[in-house]
N, C-alpha and C positions, 0 to 999 in steps of 0.2 A: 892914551894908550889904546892901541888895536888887540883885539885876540883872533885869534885868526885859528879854527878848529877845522883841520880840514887834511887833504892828499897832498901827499909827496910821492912825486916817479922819475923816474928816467926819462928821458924822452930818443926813438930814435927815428930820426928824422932823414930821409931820402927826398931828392928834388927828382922828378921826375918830367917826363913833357907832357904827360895827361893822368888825369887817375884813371883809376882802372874801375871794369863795370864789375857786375855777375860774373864770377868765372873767368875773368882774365888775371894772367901776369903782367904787369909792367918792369921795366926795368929802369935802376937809377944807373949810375956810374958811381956813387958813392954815398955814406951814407956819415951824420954824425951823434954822439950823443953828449946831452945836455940836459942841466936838472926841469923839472917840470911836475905837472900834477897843480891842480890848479888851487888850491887851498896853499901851496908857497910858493905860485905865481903871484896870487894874490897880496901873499904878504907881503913879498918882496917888494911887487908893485907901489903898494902902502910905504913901504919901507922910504926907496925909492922918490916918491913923493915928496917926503917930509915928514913922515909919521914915525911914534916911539911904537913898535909892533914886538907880538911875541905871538911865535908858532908854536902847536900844540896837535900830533898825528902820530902815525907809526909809519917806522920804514923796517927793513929786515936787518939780519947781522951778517950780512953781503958786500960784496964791495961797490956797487950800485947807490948805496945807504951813504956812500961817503961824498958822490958824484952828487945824489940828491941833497945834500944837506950845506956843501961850499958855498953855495951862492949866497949863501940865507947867513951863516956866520960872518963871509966874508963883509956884510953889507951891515953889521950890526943887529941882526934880529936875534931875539932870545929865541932858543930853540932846546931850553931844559928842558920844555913840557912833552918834546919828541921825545915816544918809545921804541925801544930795541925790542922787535918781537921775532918769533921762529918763524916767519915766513918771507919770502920773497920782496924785495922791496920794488913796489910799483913799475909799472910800466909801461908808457906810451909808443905806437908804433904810426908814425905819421908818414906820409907820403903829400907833397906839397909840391904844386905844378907851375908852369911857370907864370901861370897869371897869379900867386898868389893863395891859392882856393888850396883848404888841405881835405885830408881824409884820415881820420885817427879813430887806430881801435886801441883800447885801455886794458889792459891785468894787473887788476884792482889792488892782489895781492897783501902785503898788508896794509894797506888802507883799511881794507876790512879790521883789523883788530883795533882800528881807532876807537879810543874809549870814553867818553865825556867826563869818567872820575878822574881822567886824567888832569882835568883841570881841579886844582883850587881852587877853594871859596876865595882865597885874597887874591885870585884873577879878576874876580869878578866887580870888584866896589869900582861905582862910579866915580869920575866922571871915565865915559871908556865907551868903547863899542864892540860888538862880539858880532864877527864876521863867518859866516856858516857857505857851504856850496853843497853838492850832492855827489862826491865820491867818497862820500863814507857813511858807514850805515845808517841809514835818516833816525832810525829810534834814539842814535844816540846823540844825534842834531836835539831831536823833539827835546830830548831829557834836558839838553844843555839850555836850552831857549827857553825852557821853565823855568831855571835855576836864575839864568839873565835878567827873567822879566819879572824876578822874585827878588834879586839884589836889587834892581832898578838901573841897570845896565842898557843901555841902548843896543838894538840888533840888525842886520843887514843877513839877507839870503838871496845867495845869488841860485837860484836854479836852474842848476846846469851840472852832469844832463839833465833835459826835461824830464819830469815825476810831475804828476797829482800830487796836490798838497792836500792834508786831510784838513777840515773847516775849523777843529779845532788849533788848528797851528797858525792858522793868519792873524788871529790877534794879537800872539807873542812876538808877529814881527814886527817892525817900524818902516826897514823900507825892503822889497822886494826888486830887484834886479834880474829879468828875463830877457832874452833876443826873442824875435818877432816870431818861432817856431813855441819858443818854451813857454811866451805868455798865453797861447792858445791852449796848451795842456796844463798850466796853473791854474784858469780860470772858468776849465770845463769841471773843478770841483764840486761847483754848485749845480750842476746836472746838465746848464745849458749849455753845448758848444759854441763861443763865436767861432766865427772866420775871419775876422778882422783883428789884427793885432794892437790897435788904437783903441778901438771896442773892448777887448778885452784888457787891455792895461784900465781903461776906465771902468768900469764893471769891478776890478780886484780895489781898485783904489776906492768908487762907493761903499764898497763894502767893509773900509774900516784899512786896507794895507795900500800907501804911497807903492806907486809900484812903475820902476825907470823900463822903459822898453828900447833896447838897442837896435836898431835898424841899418847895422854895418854904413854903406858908404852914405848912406840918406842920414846919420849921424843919430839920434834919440829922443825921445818923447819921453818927459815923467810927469806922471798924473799920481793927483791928489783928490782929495774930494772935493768938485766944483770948481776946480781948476786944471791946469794941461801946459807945459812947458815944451819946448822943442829947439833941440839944439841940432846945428851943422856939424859935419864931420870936418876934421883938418884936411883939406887937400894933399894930398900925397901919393907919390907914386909907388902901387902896393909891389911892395916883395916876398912877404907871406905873413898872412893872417892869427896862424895861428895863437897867439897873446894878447891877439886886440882885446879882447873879451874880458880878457883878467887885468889886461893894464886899464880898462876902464873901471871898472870896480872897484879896483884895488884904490888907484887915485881921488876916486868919489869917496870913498870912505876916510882917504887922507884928507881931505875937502873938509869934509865933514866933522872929523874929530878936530881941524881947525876952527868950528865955529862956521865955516862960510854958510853963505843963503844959497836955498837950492839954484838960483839958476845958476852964482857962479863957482857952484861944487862939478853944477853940468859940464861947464866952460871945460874946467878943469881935465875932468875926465873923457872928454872928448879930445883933446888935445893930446892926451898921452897915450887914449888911445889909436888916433894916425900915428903916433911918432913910433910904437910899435909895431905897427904894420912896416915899417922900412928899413926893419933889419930881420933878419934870418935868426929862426928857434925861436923860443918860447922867453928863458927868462934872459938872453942877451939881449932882446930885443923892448925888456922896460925900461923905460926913461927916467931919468934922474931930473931933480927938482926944479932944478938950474936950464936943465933942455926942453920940459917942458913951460917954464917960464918964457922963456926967450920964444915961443912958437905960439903963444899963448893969444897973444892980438890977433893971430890969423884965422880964427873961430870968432864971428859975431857972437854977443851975448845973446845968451838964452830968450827966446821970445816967448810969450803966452798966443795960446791956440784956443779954438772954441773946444768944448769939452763934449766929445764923442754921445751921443745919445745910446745907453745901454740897455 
C-alpha cells in the first residue's frame, strides 16, 4: 500500500504558441480544466501503475473539490483520508506551448490546511511506503516522516517545488526524487552549492538519502552511496510535459512497493514517464499498467555509471 499525503487542484490549462515573458499577455483560443496538484497525480500515477494507494490532503467545499477528486475515486484510490475544509480548493494555472514546455503558477489554497493527523496510526504499519511532495506545508511533511520512520514505514519525497531540506530530515527519508534544478537546491543544505546536478544527487546520496535525479529528455540518474544508475528516456513525440514528473515518481514508487531492484523500478518509471508526455493535462495523461507494459522494451535497462566525485 502507498500513502500518498500530499495537493489536490484543479488544473486550467491553455495551449498557447509561446509562453509568455515579464510583462506580457499571450493568448490561447481555449482553455480546459482537469484534476491535478501533484500529491494526486501522484497517487493516481501509483494507482495507475499497479499499486493499492490511498490519498490523504484537503480540498475546499467548492465545486472544483469534486472536479479534483473524480479521477482518484474513479481509479480506485481511497480518498477517506481527504478533508473538506473552508477554503478554496487548489489551483493550477498552466499555459503550455506548442513544443510541449509549460508555465504553471499554483493557489495553494487548501492545500494549505493539509494536516498530518489526518493520517492514522493504522496508515502507517508496514509493509507500505509514505509518499510526501512540497505543496503542503513541509512542518506537516517533517511531523508525518517522524511518525513513518517511527512505525518502520518506508518514505519517498519528491521535492518539488524546490525548498531546502533542513539536515535533520534526510535521515527520515529513503529515497529522494529531484529534477536537475531542485537537486541543486536540496543539496545546497550542507552550506556548499554545487552546479552540477550529478554532483549533487551524489553528494545527497553520500550523505546517507538514495536520491533519483530527473533530467527530462536525457531520462535519470539515481545515486546511492558508491554507486550511480542512469536510465534513457522513452522516445516520444512530446505533447506536453506537464505530468512527466509525477508519472515518474508515482510509477517508481509502484515499482518499488512491488519489491522490484532499483534499476528495474527506473525502467519502469521512465517508461511512464514518456508515455505521459503524449497526452494533453496532467492526470489524463498517466499511464495505465498495461501501456506502460507494452512500451516498456523501448527503454534499455538501467546501466551503472562511475560515481560523481563530491
Amino acid at each position: 500500500m502507498i500513502l500518498v499525503f500530499g495537493s489536490l487542484n484543479v488544473d486550467l490549462v491553455v495551449p498557447v504558441a509561446q509562453l509568455p515573458v515579464a510583462g506580457e499577455t499571450v493568448l490561447g483560443e481555449s482553455y480546459r480544466i482537469v484534476a491535478g496538484g501533484k500529491g494526486a497525480n501522484q497517487a493516481l500515477a501509483a494507482r495507475r501503475a499497479g499499486a493499492e494507494v490511498r490519498m490523504v490532503g484537503a480540498v475546499g467545499q467548492d465545486a472544483f473539490a469534486t472536479v479534483a477528486l473524480q479521477d482518484l475515486a474513479a481509479a480506485g484510490v481511497d480518498i477517506d483520508g481527504v478533508a473538506r475544509v473552508d477554503a478554496p480548493t487548489g489551483a493550477a494555472f498552466i499555459g503550455v506551448d506548442r513544443q510541449g514546455q509549460n508555465q504553471i503558477t499554483v493557489a495553494s489554497g487548501a492545500n494549505l490546511r493539509a494536516r498530518s493527523e489526518q493520517v492514522r496510526d493504522g496508515w502507517l504499519r508496514p509493509p507500505g511506503l509514505l509518499l510526501l511532495q512540497m505543496e503542503v506545508p513541509e512542518t506537516e511533511n517533517w511531523a508525518l516522516l517522524k511518525r513513518a520512520r517511527k512505525a518502520g514505514l518506508s518514505t519517498l519525497l519528491n521535492v518539488a517545488p524546490a525548498r531546502s531540506l533542513p539536515a535533520s530530515v534526510l535521515p527520515l527519508i529513503d529515497w529522494l526524487i529531484v529534477n536537475e534544478l531542485e537537486v541543486l537546491t536540496a543539496a545546497a543544505a550542507g552550506g556548499r552549492a554545487p552546479q552540477d546536478p550529478y554532483q549533487a544527487g551524489a553528494r545527497l546520496a553520500n550523505s546517507g538519502t538514495p536520491t533519483l535525479v530527473t533530467l527530462g529528455a536525457k531520462g535519470a540518474v539515481a545515486f546511492m552511496k558508491g554507486e550511480a544508475w542512469q536510465i534513457d528516456a522513452l522516445p516520444v513525440r512530446v505533447l506536453d510535459t506537464t505530468a512527466a514528473g509525477d508519472a515518474f515518481v508515482g510509477a517508481f514508487a509502484a515499482a518499488l512497493d512491488s519489491a522490484a531492484r532499483l534499476p528495474e523500478a527506473l525502467r519502469w518509471a521512465s517508461t511512464a514517464a514518456g508515455l505521459a508526455c503524449t497526452v494533453a493535462g496532467a492526470q489524463p495523461s498517466l499511464p495505465a499498467h498495461a501501456t506502460i507494459l507494452a512500451r516498456l522494451a523501448e527503454v534499455a535497462p538501467a546501466r551503472a555509471i562511475p560515481v560523481p566525485v563530491t
